[in-house]
C-alpha positions as CSV (number, residue, x, y, z in Angstrom):
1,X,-4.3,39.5,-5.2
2,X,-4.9,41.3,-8.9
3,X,-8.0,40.2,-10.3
4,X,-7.8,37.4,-12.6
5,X,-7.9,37.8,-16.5
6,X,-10.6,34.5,-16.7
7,X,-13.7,34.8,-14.4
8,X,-13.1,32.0,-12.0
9,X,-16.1,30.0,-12.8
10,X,-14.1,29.2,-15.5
11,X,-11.1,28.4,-13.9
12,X,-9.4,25.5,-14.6
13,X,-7.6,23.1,-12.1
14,X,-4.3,24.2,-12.9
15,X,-5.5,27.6,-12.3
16,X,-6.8,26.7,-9.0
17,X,-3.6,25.4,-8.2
18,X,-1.9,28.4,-9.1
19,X,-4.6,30.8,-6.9
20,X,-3.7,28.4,-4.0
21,X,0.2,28.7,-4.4
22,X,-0.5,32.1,-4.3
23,X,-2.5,32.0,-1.0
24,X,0.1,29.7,0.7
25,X,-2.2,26.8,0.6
26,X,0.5,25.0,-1.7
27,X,0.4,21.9,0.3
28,X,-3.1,21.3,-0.4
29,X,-2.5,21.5,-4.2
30,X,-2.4,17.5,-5.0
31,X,-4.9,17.1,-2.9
32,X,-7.9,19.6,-4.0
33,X,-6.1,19.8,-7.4
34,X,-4.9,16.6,-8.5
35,X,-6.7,14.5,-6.6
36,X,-10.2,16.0,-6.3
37,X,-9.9,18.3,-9.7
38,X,-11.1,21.1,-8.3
39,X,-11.9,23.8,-10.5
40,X,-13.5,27.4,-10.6
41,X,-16.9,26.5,-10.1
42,X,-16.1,23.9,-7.2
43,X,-14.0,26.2,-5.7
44,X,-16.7,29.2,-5.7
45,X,-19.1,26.5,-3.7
46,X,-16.4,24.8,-1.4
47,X,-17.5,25.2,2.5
48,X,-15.6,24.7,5.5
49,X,-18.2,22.0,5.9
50,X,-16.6,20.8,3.0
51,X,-12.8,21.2,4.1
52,X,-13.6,19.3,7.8
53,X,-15.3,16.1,6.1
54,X,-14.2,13.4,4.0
55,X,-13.0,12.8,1.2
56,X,-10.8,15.9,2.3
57,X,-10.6,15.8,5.8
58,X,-8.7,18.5,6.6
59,X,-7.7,18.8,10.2
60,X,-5.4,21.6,10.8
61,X,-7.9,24.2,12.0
62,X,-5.4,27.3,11.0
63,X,-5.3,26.3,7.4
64,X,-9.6,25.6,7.4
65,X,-9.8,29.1,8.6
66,X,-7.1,31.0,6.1
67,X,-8.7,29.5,3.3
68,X,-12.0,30.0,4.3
69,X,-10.8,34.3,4.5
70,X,-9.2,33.8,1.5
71,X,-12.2,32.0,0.0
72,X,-14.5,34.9,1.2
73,X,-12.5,37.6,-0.4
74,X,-11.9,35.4,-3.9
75,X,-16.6,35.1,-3.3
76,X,-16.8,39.1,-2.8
77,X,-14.3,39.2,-5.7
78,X,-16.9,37.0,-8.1
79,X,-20.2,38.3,-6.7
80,X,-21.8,38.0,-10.5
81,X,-20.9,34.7,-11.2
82,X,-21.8,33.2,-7.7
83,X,-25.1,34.7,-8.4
84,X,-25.0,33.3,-12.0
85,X,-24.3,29.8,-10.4
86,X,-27.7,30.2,-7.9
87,X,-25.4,29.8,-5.1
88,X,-25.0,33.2,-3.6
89,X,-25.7,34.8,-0.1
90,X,-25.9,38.0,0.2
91,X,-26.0,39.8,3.3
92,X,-22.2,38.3,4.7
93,X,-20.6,36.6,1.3
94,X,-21.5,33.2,1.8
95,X,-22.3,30.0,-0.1
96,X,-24.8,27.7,1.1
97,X,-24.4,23.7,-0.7
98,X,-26.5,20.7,-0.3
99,X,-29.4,22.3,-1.9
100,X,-28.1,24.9,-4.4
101,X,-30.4,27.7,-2.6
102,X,-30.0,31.5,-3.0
103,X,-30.3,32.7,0.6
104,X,-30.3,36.3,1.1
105,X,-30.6,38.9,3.8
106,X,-29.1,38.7,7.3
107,X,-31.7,37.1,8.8
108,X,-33.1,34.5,6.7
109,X,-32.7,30.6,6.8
110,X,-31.6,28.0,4.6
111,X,-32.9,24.7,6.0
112,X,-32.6,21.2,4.9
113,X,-36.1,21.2,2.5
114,X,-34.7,23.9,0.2
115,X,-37.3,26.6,2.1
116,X,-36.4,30.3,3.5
117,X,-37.4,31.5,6.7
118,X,-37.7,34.9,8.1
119,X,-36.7,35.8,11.3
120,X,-33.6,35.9,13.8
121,X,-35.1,32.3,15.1
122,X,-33.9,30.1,12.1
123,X,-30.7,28.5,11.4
124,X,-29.5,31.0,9.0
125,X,-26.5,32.1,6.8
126,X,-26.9,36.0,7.4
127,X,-24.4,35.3,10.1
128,X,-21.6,33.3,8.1
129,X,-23.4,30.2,8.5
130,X,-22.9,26.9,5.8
131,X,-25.8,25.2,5.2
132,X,-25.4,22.5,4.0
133,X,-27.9,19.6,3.2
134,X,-29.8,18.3,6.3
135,X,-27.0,18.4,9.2
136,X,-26.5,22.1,9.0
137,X,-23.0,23.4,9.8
138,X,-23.1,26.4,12.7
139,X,-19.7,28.1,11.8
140,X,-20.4,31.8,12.4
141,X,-20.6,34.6,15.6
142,X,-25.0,34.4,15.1
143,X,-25.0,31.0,16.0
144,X,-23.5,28.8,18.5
145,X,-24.9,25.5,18.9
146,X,-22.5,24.4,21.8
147,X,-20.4,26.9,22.1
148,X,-17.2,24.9,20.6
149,X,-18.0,25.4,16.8
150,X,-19.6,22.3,16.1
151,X,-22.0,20.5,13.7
152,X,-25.7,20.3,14.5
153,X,-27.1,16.9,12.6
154,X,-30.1,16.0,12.6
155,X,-33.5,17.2,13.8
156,X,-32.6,20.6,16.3
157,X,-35.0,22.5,18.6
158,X,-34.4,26.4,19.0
159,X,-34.7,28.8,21.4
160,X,-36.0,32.1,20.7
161,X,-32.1,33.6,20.6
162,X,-31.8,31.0,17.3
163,X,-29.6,28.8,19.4
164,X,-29.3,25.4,17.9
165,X,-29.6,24.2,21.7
166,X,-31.0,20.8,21.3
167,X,-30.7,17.6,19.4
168,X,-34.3,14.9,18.9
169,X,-33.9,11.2,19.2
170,X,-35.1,9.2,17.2
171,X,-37.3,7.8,20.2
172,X,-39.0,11.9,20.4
173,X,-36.4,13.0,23.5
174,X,-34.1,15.8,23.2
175,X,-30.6,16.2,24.3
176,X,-28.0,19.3,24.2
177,X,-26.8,19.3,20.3
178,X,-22.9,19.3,19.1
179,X,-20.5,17.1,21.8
180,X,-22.6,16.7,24.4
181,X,-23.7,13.6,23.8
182,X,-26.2,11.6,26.0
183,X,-24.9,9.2,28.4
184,X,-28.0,6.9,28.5
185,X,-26.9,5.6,31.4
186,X,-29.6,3.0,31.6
187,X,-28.5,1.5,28.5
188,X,-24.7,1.4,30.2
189,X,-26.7,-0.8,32.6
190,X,-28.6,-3.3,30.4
191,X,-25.0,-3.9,28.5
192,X,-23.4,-4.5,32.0
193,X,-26.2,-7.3,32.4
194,X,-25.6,-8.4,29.4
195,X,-21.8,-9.2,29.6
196,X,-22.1,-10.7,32.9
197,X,-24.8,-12.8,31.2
198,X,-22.5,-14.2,29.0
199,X,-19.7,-14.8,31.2
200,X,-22.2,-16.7,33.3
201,X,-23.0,-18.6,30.5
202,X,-19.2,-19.1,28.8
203,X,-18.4,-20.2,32.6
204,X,-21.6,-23.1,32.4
205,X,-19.9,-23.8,29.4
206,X,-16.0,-24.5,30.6
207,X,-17.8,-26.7,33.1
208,X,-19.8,-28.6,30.4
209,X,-16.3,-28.8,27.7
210,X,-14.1,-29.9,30.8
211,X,-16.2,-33.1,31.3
212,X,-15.9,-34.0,27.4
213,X,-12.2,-33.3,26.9
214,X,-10.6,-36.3,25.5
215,X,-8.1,-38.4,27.1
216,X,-4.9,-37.3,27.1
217,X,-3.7,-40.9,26.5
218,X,-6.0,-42.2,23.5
219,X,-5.9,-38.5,21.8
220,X,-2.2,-36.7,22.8
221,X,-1.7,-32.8,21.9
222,X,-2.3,-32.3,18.0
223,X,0.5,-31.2,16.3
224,X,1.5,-27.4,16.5
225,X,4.1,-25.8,14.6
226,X,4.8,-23.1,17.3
227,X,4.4,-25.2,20.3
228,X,6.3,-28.0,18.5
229,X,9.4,-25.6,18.1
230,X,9.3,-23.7,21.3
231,X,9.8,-25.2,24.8
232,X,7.3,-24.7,27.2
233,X,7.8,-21.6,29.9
234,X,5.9,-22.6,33.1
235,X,5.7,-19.0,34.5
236,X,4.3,-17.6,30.8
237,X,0.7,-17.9,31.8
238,X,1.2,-15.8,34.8
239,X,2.9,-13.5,33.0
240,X,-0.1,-13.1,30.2
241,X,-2.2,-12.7,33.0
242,X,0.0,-10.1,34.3
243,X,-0.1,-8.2,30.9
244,X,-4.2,-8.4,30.9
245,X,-4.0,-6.8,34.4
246,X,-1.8,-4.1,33.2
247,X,-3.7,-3.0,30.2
248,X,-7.0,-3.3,32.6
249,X,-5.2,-0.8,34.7
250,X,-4.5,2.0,31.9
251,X,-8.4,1.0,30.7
252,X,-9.8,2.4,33.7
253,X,-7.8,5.1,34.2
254,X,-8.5,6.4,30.6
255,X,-12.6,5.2,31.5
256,X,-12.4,7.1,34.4
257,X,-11.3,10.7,33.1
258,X,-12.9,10.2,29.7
259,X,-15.9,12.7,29.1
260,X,-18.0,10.4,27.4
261,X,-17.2,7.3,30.1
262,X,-20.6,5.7,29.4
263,X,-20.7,5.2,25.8
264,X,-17.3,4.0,26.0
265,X,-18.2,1.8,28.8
266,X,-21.3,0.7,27.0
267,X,-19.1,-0.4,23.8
268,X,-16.9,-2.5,25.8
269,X,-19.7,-4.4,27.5
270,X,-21.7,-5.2,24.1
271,X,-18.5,-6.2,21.9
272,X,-16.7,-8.4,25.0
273,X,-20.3,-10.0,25.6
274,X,-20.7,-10.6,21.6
275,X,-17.0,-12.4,21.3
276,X,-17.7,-14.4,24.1
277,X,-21.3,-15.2,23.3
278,X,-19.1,-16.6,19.9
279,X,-16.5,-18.2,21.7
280,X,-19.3,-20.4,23.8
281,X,-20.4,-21.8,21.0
282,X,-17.0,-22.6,19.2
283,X,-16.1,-24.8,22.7
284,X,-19.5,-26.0,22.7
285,X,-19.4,-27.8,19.1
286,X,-15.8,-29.3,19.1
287,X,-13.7,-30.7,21.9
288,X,-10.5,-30.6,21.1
289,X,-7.4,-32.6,23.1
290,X,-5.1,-30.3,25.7
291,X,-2.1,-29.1,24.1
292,X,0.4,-30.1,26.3
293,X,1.1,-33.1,28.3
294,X,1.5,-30.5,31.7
295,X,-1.8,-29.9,31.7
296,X,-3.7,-32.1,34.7
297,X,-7.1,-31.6,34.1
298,X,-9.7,-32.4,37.2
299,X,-11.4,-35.0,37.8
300,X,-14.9,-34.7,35.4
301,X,-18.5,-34.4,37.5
302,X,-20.9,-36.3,35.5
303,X,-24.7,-36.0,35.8
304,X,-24.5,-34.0,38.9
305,X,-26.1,-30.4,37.3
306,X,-25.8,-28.6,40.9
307,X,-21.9,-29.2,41.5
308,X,-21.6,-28.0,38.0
309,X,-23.6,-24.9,38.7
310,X,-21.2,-24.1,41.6
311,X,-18.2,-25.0,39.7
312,X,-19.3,-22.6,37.2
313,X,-20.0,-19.9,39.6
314,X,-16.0,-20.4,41.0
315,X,-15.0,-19.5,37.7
316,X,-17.5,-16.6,37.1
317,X,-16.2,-15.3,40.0
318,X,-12.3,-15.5,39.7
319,X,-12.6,-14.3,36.3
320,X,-11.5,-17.2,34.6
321,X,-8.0,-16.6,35.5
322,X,-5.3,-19.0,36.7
323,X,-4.4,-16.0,39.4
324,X,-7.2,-16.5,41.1
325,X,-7.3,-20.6,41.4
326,X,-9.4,-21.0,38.4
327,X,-7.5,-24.3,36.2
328,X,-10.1,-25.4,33.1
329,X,-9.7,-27.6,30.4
330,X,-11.2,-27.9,26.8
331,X,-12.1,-24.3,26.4
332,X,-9.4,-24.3,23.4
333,X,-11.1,-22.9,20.4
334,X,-10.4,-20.0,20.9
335,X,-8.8,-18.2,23.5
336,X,-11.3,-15.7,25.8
337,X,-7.2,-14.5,27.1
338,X,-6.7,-13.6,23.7
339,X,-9.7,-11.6,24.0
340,X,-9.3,-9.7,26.2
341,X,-5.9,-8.7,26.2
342,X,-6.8,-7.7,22.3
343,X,-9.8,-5.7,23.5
344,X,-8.6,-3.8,26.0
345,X,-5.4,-2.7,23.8
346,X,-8.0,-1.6,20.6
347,X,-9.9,0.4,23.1
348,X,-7.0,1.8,24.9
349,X,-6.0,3.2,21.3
350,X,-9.2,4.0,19.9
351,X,-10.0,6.5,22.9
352,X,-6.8,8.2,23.4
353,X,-5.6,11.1,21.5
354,X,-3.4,9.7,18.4
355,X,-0.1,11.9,20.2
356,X,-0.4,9.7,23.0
357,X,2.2,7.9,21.6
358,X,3.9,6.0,25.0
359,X,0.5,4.9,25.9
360,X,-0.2,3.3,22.2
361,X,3.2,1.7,21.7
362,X,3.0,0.7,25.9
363,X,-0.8,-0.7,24.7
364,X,0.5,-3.2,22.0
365,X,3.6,-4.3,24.0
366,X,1.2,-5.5,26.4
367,X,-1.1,-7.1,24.1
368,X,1.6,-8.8,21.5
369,X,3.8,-10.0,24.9
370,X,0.7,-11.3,26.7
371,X,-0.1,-13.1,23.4
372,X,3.4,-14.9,22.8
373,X,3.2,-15.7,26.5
374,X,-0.2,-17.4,26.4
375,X,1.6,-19.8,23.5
376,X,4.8,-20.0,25.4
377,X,3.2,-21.3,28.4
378,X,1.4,-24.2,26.3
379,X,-2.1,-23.3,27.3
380,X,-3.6,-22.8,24.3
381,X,-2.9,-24.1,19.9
382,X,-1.5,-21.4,18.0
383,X,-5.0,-21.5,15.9
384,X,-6.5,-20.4,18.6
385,X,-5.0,-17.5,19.1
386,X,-5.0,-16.6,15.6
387,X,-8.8,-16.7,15.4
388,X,-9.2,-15.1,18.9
389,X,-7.0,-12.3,17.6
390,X,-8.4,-12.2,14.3
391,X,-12.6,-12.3,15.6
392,X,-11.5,-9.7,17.9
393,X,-10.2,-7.1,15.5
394,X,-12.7,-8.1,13.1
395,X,-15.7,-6.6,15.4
396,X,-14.2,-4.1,17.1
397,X,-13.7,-2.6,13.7
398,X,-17.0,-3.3,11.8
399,X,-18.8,-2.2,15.2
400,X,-17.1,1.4,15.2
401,X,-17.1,1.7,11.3
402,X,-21.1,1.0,11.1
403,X,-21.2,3.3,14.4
404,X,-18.8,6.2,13.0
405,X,-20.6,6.5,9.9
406,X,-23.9,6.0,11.2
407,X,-24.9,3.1,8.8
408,X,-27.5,1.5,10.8
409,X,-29.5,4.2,10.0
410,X,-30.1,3.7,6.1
411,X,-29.3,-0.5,6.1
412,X,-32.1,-2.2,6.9
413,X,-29.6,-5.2,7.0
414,X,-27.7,-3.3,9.5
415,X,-30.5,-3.3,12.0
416,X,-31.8,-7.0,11.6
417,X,-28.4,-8.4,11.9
418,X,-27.3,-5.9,14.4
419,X,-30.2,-5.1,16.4
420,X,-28.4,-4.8,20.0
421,X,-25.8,-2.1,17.8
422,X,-29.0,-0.5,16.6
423,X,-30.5,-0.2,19.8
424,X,-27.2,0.8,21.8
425,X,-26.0,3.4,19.1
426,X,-29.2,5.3,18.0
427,X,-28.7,8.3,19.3
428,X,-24.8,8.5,18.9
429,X,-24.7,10.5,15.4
430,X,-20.9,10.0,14.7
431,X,-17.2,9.5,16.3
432,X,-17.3,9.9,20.0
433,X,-14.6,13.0,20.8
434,X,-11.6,11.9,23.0
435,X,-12.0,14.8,25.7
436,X,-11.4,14.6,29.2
437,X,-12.8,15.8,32.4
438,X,-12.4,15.4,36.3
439,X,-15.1,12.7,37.2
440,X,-15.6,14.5,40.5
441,X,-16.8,17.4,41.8
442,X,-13.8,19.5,43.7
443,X,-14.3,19.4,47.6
444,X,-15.4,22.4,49.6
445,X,-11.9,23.5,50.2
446,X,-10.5,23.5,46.8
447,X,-13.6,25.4,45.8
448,X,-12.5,28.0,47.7
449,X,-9.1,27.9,47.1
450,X,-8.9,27.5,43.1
451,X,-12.8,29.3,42.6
């Protein structure tokens, strides 16, 4: 490219736009342009730190890597005016942001308090690094931090190569930085206790609603607008059930070869165990009469606490579902099959690559069928559903916004409403990666075969 006429720090947006079309970067012209107004000066200081993370978000790694050349030869280009700015690196052309620190030399380190290091043992730039702010970015050949071209965040510990090998807790631990994220297995455990806890509890509590149900006779179903208008499909509940078993069966399966297994396992237990722990308490406060007239509830067991205890524990273990000889009634606001099925679908989606197409759309067949057969069938009001629905999607997405972006850690409201997401997600900086792996170890013989 000729040099320019107008230094580049002076650029205007319009010129930027024109330096991209120029590049081939037109596509990104409304967005860094229009959009973002980029001019000379923002351009001079734009990192590939930058170009990953929101607001831009850039995810095609090709076109992060072409403009970052291009960006490199446009810096060598404009060495005066990135030094007039305070934002150069000399050494290997690069610009450090966050801080607005002139790093020079090949060896030298731009941390997250603004001070420069010596040394080949500090997270540097002299090896077309971007430091930027206090989770430095390890883009360059000096520095691998996990050997994929990942972010280290947060406190790191070094080895004497400069390796950013290890990420600190906020309890003092270390792990490995980048994606390999702790499993904290124990912490898998406690939420496993804790949903079963629950379910031991919401089971008590389908014994304790079934004996204040009203009578069908004095208080008949309340009026419903979709079970008023559809007729009643005695094999639907089955069918729901069915549904729920499915989407179980893809949930494991995608549990089972995920990387990450026991965070994702430790999400599902904490959010099911919440929504339940809710829906106790809905059943709890208002009895509401069955919803259909086929509905023969059993006879109630009053005062007798130990034939409840066992009824509960029947329940507890056939999971609540029809399948397995479980028939309850009064547990109507709202529906745990709701629940589930909802659930299971958000976190069938959530942790599967967005291509995964057949498995999304297969995912909200399930969960949309299973929910029009749980009405069809007459077993629950069509507000219960609703709110099941509704509660469900509601936490699943404020849990893995809060979690995602790391909130907890600035809102002190975050972590005295929330202190159970506090404690599970502290040291889960970010988005959990969808990669896979084979659970197991390969047998003898395939070692040999395959190496």
């Amino acid at each position: 490219m000729a040099a320019p006429e107008v230094s580049v720090a002076r650029w205007s947006p319009k010129q930027v736009a024109r330096w991209l079309e120029e590049e081939g970067f037109g596509e990104y012209v409304d967005l860094l342009c229009t959009e973002h107004r980029l001019d000379g000066v923002s351009l001079l200081t734009l990192t590939e730190y930058d170009l990953r993370s929101p607001p831009l978000g850039i995810r095609v790694l090709g076109d992060i890597k072409r403009l970052m050349l291009s960006l490199r030869r446009l810096r060598r280009q404009n060495g005066t005016a990135l030094q007039e700015l305070g934002v150069a690196c000399e050494g290997r052309d690069q610009a450090c942001d966050g801080w607005d620190r002139v790093c020079s030399g090949q060896g030298h380190d731009c941390d997250a308090w603004g001070r420069a290091g010596n040394g080949r043992g500090h997270d540097g730039n002299g090896r077309g690094h971007g430091c930027n702010g206090r989770g430095r970015v390890c883009n360059g050949r000096g520095h691998d931090c996990d050997g994929r071209d990942r972010a280290c965040d947060g406190p790191t510990r070094r080895s004497a190569s400069g390796l950013c090998n290890q990420h600190q807790h906020a309890n003092g631990k270390f792990r490995p930085s980048g994606s390999e994220l702790d499993p904290e297995c124990w912490k898998t455990a406690v939420s496993s206790v804790y949903v079963m806890l629950v379910c031991g509890l919401t089971s008590f509590v389908m014994v304790i609603v079934h004996d204040r149900v009203p009578d069908m006779q004095t208080y008949p179903p309340l009026p419903d607008i979709f079970l008023d208008s559809v007729p009643r499909i005695p094999w639907a509940f089955a069918m729901a059930e069915a549904c729920g078993l499915v989407l179980f069966s893809i949930w494991l399966l995608v549990l089972l070869l995920h990387k990450h297994r026991s965070i994702l396992m430790r999400r599902l237990c904490s959010l099911m165990g919440t929504v339940f722990m809710l829906r106790c308490v809905t059943m709890f406060v208002t009895s509401l009469s069955v919803p259909g007239q086929h509905l023969q509830c059993s006879e109630k067991m009053y005062g007798d606490v130990w034939e409840k205890l066992r009824r509960a524990l029947a329940i507890w273990s056939g999971f609540g579902m029809t399948l397995t000889g479980v028939h309850t009634c009064g547990d109507y606001m709202f529906s745990g099959h709701t629940v589930v099925l909802t659930m299971l679908n958000f976190f069938v989606t959530e942790y599967t690559p967005r291509g995964w197409n057949f498995i999304h759309t297969l995912s909200w067949v399930l969960n949309l069928f299973g929910i029009f057969f749980i009405l069809a069938a007459h077993e629950h009001y069509t507000i219960d559903v609703f709110v099941a629905f509704y509660i469900t999607t509601r936490i699943f997405m404020y849990y893995h916004t809060l979690a995602n972006a790391r909130a907890y850690q600035q809102s002190r409201r975050a972590r005295v409403w929330f202190p159970m997401f506090s404690f599970f997600e502290r040291n889960v900086h970010g988005p959990v990666p969808n990669e896979y792996c084979w659970p197991f170890d390969k047998p003898a013989f395939m070692k040999m075969l395959i190496g």
